[in-house]
Every structure is written in structure tokens, then in C-alpha cells.
C-alpha positions in Angstrom: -26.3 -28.3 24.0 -26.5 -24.5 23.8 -26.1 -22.7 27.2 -25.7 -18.6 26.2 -24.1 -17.3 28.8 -24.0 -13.2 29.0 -20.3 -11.6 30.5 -20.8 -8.7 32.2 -20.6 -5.6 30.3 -17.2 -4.2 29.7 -16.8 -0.2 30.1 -14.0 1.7 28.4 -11.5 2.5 30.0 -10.6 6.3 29.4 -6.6 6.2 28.8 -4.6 3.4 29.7 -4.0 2.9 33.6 -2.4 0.6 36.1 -1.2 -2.8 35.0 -3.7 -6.0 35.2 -4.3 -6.8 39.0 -1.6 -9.8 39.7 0.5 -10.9 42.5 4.1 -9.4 42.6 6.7 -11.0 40.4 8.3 -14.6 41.6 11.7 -12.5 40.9 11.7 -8.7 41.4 15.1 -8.2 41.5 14.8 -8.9 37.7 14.5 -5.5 35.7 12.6 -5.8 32.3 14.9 -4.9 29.1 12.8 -2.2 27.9 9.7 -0.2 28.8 6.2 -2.0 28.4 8.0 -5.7 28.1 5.9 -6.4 31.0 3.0 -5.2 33.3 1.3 -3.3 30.7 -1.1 -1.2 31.5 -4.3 -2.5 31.8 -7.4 -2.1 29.2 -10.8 -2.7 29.1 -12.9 -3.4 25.6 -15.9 -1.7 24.8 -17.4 -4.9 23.1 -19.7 -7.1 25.3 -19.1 -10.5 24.7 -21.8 -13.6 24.7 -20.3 -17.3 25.5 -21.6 -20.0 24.4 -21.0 -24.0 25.4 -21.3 -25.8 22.4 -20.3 -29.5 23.9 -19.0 -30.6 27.3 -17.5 -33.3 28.8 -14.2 -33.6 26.2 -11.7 -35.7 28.4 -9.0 -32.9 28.9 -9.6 -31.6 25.1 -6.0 -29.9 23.6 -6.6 -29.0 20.2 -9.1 -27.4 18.2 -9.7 -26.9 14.2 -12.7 -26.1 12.2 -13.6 -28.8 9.8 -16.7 -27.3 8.2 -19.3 -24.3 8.9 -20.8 -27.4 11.6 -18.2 -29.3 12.5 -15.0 -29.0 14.7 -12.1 -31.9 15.2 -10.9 -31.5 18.8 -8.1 -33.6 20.6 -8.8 -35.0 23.5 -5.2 -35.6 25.4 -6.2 -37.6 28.2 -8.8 -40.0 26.2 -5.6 -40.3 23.5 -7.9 -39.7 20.7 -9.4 -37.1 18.2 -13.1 -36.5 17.9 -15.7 -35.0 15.8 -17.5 -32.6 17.2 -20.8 -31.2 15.5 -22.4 -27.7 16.2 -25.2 -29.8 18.4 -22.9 -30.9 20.8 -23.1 -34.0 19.2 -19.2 -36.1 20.0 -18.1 -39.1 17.2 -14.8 -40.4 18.3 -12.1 -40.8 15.0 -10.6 -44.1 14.4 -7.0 -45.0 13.1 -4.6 -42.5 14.6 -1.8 -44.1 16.4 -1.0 -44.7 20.0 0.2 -42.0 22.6 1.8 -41.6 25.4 -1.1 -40.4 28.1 1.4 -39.5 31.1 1.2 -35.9 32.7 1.2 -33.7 30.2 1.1 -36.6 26.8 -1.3 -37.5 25.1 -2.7 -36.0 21.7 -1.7 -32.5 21.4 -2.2 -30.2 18.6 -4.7 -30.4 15.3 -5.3 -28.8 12.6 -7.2 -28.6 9.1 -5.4 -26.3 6.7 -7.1 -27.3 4.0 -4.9 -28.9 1.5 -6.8 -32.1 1.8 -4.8 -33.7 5.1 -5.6 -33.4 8.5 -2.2 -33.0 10.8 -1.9 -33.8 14.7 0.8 -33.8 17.0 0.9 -36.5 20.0 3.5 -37.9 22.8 4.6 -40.8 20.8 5.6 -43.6 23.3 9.2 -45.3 22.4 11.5 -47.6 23.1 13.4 -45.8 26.1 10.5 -43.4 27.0 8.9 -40.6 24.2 9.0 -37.5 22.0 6.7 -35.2 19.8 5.3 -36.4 16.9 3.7 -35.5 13.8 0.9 -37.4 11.1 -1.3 -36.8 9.0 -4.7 -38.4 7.4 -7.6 -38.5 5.2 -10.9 -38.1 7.3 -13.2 -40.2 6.0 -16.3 -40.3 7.5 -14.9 -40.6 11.4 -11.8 -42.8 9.9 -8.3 -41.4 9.5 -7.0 -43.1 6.9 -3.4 -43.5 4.9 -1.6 -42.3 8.7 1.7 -40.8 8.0 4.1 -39.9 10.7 5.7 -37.0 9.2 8.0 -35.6 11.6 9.8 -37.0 15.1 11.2 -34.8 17.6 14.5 -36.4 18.6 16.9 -37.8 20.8 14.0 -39.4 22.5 13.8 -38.7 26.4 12.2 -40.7 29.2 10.0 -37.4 30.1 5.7 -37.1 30.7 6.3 -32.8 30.6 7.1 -30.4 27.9 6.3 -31.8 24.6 4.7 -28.0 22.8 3.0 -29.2 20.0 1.1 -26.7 18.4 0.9 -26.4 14.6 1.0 -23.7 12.2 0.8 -23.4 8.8 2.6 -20.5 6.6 1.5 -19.2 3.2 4.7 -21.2 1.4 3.1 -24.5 2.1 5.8 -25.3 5.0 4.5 -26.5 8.3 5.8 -24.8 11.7 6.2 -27.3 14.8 6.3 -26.0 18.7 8.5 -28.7 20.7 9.4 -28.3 24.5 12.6 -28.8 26.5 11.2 -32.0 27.8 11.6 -30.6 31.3 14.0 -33.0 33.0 17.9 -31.3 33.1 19.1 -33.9 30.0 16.8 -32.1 27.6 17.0 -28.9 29.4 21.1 -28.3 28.7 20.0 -29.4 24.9 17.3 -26.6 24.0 20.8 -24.3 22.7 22.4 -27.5 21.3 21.8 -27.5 17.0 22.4 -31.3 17.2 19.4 -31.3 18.9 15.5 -31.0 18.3 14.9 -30.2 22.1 13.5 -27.2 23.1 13.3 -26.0 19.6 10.9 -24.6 16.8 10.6 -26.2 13.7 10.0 -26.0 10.4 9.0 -28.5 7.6 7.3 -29.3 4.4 4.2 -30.9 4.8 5.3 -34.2 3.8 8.1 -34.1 6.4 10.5 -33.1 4.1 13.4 -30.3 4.8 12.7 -26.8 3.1 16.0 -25.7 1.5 16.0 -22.1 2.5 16.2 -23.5 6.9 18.7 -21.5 8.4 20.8 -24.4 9.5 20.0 -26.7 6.5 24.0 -26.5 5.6 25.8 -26.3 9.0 27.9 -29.1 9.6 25.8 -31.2 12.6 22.9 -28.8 12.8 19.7 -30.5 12.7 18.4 -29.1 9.4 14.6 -28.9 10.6 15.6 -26.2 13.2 13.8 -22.6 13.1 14.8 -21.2 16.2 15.8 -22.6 19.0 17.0 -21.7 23.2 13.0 -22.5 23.8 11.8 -23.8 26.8 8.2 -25.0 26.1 6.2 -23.5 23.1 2.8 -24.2 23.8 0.6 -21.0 21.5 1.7 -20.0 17.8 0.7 -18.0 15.2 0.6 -16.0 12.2 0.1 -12.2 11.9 -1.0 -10.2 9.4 2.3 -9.9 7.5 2.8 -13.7 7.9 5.4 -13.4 10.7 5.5 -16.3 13.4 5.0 -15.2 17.2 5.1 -17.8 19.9 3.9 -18.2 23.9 6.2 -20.2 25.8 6.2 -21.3 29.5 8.6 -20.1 31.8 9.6 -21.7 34.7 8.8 -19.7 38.1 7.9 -16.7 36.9 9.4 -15.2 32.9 6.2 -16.8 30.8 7.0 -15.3 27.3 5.8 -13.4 23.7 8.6 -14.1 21.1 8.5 -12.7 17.6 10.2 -15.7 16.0 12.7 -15.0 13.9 15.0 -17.8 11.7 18.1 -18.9 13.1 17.8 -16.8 16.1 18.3 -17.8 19.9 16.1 -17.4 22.1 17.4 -18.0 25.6 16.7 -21.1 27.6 18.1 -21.6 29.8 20.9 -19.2 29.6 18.6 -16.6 30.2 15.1 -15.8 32.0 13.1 -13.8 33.6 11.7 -16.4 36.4 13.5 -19.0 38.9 13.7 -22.5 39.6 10.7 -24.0 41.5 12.9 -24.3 44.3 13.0 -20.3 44.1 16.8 -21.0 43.0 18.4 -18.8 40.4 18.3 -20.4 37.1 22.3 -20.9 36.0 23.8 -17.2 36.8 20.0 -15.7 37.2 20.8 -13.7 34.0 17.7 -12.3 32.2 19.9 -10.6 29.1 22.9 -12.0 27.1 24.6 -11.0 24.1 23.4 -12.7 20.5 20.0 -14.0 22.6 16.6 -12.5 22.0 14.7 -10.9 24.1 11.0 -11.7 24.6 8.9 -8.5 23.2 6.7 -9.6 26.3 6.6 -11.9 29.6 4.4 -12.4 32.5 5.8 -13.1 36.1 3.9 -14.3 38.0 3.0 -16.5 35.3 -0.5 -16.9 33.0 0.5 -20.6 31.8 -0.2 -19.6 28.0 -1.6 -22.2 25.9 -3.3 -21.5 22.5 -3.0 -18.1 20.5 -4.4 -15.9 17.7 -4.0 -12.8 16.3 -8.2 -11.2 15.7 -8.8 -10.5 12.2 -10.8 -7.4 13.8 -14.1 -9.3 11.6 -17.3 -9.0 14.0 -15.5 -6.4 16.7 -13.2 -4.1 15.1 -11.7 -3.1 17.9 -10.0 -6.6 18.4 -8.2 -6.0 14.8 -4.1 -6.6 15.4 -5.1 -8.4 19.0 -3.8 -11.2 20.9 -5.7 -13.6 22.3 -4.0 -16.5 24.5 -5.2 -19.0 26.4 -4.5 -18.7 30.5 -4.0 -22.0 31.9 -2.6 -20.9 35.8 -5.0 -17.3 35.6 -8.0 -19.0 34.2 -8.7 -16.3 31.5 -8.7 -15.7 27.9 -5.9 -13.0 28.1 -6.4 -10.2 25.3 -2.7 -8.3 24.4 -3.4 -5.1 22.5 -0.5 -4.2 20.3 1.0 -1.2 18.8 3.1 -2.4 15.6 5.2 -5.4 18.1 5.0 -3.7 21.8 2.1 -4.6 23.6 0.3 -1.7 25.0 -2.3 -3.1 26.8 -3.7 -6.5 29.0 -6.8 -7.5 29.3 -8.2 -10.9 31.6 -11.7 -12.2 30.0 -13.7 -14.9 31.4 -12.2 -14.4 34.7 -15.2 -14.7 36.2 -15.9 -19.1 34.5 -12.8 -19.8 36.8 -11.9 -22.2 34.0 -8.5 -23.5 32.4 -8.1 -21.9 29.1 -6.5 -24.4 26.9 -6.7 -23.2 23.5 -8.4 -20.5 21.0 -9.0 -20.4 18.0 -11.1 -17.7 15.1 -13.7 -18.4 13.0 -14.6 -17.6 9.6 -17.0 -14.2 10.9 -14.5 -13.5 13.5 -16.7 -15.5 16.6 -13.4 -17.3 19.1 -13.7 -20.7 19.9 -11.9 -21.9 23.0 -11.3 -25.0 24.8 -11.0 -25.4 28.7 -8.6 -27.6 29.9 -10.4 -30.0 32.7 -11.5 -33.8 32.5 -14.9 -32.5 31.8 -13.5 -29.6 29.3 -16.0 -27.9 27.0 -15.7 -25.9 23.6 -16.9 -22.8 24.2 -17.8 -19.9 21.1 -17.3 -16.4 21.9 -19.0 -13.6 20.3 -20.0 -10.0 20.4 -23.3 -9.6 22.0 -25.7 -8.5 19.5 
């Protein structure tokens, strides 16, 4: 089903101005490291973009990847299953993929198609005294996954529904990058800076599960060897930029939603240090934002966007977009654009404001169109392009 739907044309903006319109921060007392990590100024693009619904009524769809120039393989977290999806519209559930965990935020999380051959997925796998992340991979065939592999388990398990990240990303050295979350509850909280521990952590494998050799903590005495970074509170956007770096979107908690430029072996904070506050409105430990050998984020949002789903534009189609972030906006209901020079954003943009929909995730296409999910129990997969 093809529904074009026009945005309204976007002026440009003489010279950067005020920051995007927003509420004022959760904490203000909180001052930002450096100049521009936050509030940047706000931009407008001179490309008009066209939307597109290409299907509808996904059951709370997570995960998007291209399979072909037709077809797309979408995760649907609340139906616990991933499904075919052809350029028609046209839905074909997949078969063989094992059970999930469907509570609050579980369910099956990240896919992708990187084209070796396998497809990958992450999922809440349900355990014997509650649940973690996990990893597989297939063969497609037809609408079959076939010789299912669980290739990587997040670990200790917890008795948690919240936090699992689970995005997936695939470098040029054939490893395989994993998001995880903090698990929310306090127990995995206090372990996100712990190395004995995969909670609140990045990630990083071989594709078959295996440890990569070069890991920063593949030879410290009781460090988990699959650890990339860690001090992460709940990774749920990742990507590669044009040198091949890894930058991440994480959740805060009240406020302190962050960009990280991932580094390997670094920390990055949680929950030592933040830029929001409990729930409650309670200071998080000593309400620190900044602390020796932790990284800062090169970018956060308080009030919070709830970022889910990222890319950096190849620039192919609308030039201007070339270096760009794009990242989902779950609580601001926006496709949020960052525009960078070299790694400080210099600009914010809010697009599709104006659907009032859930952004869930985002991904680019082979001519530079964006496909995006939105996160409801009637979600759709949307295609964004320059109007012609």
C-alpha cells in the first residue's frame, strides 16, 4: 500500500540560530563539559522530503534490514517474530527462530543482512531465573530460518523486562558489534563498570561468536574478553561512519540521553556519571556529570529524545545530508537530523514532527532514500526521500 505523503517545504535557515524548541533541561544545575555538547543550534534543510508508507500494521516492529531491491526483513518485538516484508506491502511471517521473552521492552530486537550469506538477530531470550540478550543467526530460505545458531549470550542473566540494547553492527574486519543495556533494575545497574560483567556493555565478536584477539580486555585476568567498552546504560542506535569508527545513542535516565564516539577499552560513565536524574528527580550517586578516566558524551539531550536507531547519510540523493546523523526519536516523535563538523555537532534538526509518530528505527538505502520504522502496535515502514 503506497500512501505519498508530502512534508511541508523546509526553508533555509540563513546562519545557525537558537537551539531546537524543547522544554528546559530535567537538571539545569548540570553545566555541559564543552561548548555545543548540547542545545545546538538549530537548522533547517533545504531538501523537501516525500514519505512514503510502504506496509502498516507491523506489531510494534524493532528492526529493519534490506534483503533485496524489493524486499525488507523487519522484527516485530511484540508478535516475537521476524517477517518479510515486500515493496507491495505484502507481510510473510519467518519460521524457525527461537522463542523470546515478550515483557515490556523484550521481544525480537535488532536484524540485520550483511551479506556474508547469514542473517543475524538479537532477541530477549527467556531463561531459567528470568532473561538476557541474545544473538543467532540463519539461512533464509524461502520464509524459513534454517541451521539457527545462538551465537552470543549476554550474561549473568537478570530477572529484568527493560534494557536489553540490541542493535547490530557490522565492521569492515568481519567482527560483529553488539549494543546491550544495564537491564535497568539496581543489580545490573552497579554492574555496567564491572569487566566481570556483560551488563551495560558494548560488544564485540566474530561472527561465529567467537573472541577477536586484538579485544581490549581479551588478556585481563577476570575481564570478560567480548567487552568493547563498557559504563553504558542502554545502547539502543549504532553505527559506522565514514572512517569506520563506531558511534552509539544511549538512553539516559531523566534527562543526559547521549552521542558517544566509541572508543576500545574506554569507560563510558554509568552510572558514575550523567547528565540526567533519577525518575524520582533524585540525584543519581553524587549527581556528578564529569570524572577522571570516563568519557564524555560528544553530545546529549535533556530533556530527553528516547534515541532508537541511527545512521550516518552517505550524502547519495541529497548532498547536503553527506556526514549527517539521523536517529530515531521515540519520546519527541521525530526523525532527529545532527549535522556535524568533523565530531561536534553543529546543528539539530526535528523531521516528521508533524506524523506525531514513535520513531523506532532508520535505516539507508542503496540511492540514499531512509527507511524508518514507528514504534506502535500498528507500526508502519515508512521510505523517505527527496521530493522530486
Amino acid at each position: 500500500m503506497f500512501r505519498p505523503l508530502i512534508l511541508a517545504a523546509l526553508i533555509a535557515a540563513p546562519a545557525f540560530a537558537a537551539p531546537v524548541q524543547q522544554a528546559a533541561p530535567n537538571v539545569p544545575e548540570k553545566r555541559p563539559a564543552f561548548a555545543g555538547q548540547t542545545r545546538a543550534e538549530a537548522v533547517t534543510a533545504k531538501t523537501t522530503l516525500a514519505v512514503t508508507e510502504i506496509a502498516t500494521g507491523l506489531n510494534k516492529p524493532w528492526g529493519v534490514a534490506l534483503l533485496d531491491k524489493s524486499r525488507f526483513l523487519v522484527s516485530e518485538k511484540a508478535a516475537s517474530r521476524l517477517t518479510i516484508v515486500a515493496a507491495n506491502g505484502t507481510k510473510t511471517p519467518v519460521s524457525g527462530t527461537p522463542a523470546t521473552d515478550t515483557r515490556n521492552q523484550g521481544g525480537m530486537l535488532g536484524v540485520a543482512n550483511p551479506g556474508d550469506g547469514w542473517i543475524y538477530w538479537s532477541y530477549a531470550e527467556p531463561r531459567e531465573g528470568g532473561n538476557g540478550t541474545a544473538v543467532a543467526r540463519g539461512h533464509l530460505v524461502g520464509s524459513e530460518m534454517r541451521d539457527v545458531q545462538v551465537i552470543f549470550r549476554q550474561m549473568p542473566t537478570l530477572d529484568s523486562a527493560q534494557h536489553y540494547g540490541g542493535r547490530l553492527v557490522f565492521p569492515k574486519d568481519g567482527t560483529l558489534i553488539i549494543t546491550l543495556g544495564d537491564r535497568s533494575i539496581l543489580p545490573g545497574r552497579v554492574q555496567a563498570q564491572n569487566l566481570d560483567s556483560l551488563i551495560g556493555k558494548v560488544v564485540r565478536v566474530n561472527r561465529d561468536g567467537s573472541i577477536p584477539k586484538n579485544n581490549p580486555f581479551v588478556n585481563a585476568p577476570g575481564a570478560r574478553p567480548e567487552i568493547w567498552s563498557y559504563g553504558n546504560r542502554n545502547v539502543q542506535g549504532a553505527a559506522l561512519d565514514a572512517k569506520g569508527r563506531l558511534w552509539e545513542v544511549e538512553h539516559g535516565p531523566q534527562g543526559g540521553d547521549e552521542l558517544n564516539q566509541i572508543q576500545m577499552g574506554r569507560d563510558y560513565g554509568w552510572p558514575t556519571i550523567s547528565y540526567g536524574e533519577e525518575y524520582s528527580g533524585k540525584p543519581i550517586n553524587d549527581n556528578a556529570s564529569q570524572a577522571p578516566e570516563m568519557e564524555q558524551p560528544q553530545y546529549y539531550w535533556d530533556p530527553v529524545i528516547g534515541p532508537s536507531g541511527m545512521i550516518f547519510h552517505s550524502g547519495k540523493g541529497a548532498p547536503e545530508f553527506k556526514g549527517n546523523i539521523f536517529v530515531g526519536g521515540l519520546r519527541v516523535q521525530s526523525l532527529v537530523r545532527l549535522v556535524m563538523d568533523g565530531d561536534k555537532v553543529v546543528g539539530e534538526q526535528r523531521l516528521l514532527t508533524d506524523r506525531k509518530e514513535r520513531i523506532r528505527d532508520v535505516i539507508e538505502g542503496p540511492a540514499g532514500e531512509m527507511y524508518l520504522l514507528t514504534d506502535a502496535v500498528d507500526g508502519k515502514l515508512l521510505k523517505v526521500t527527496p521530493q522530486k
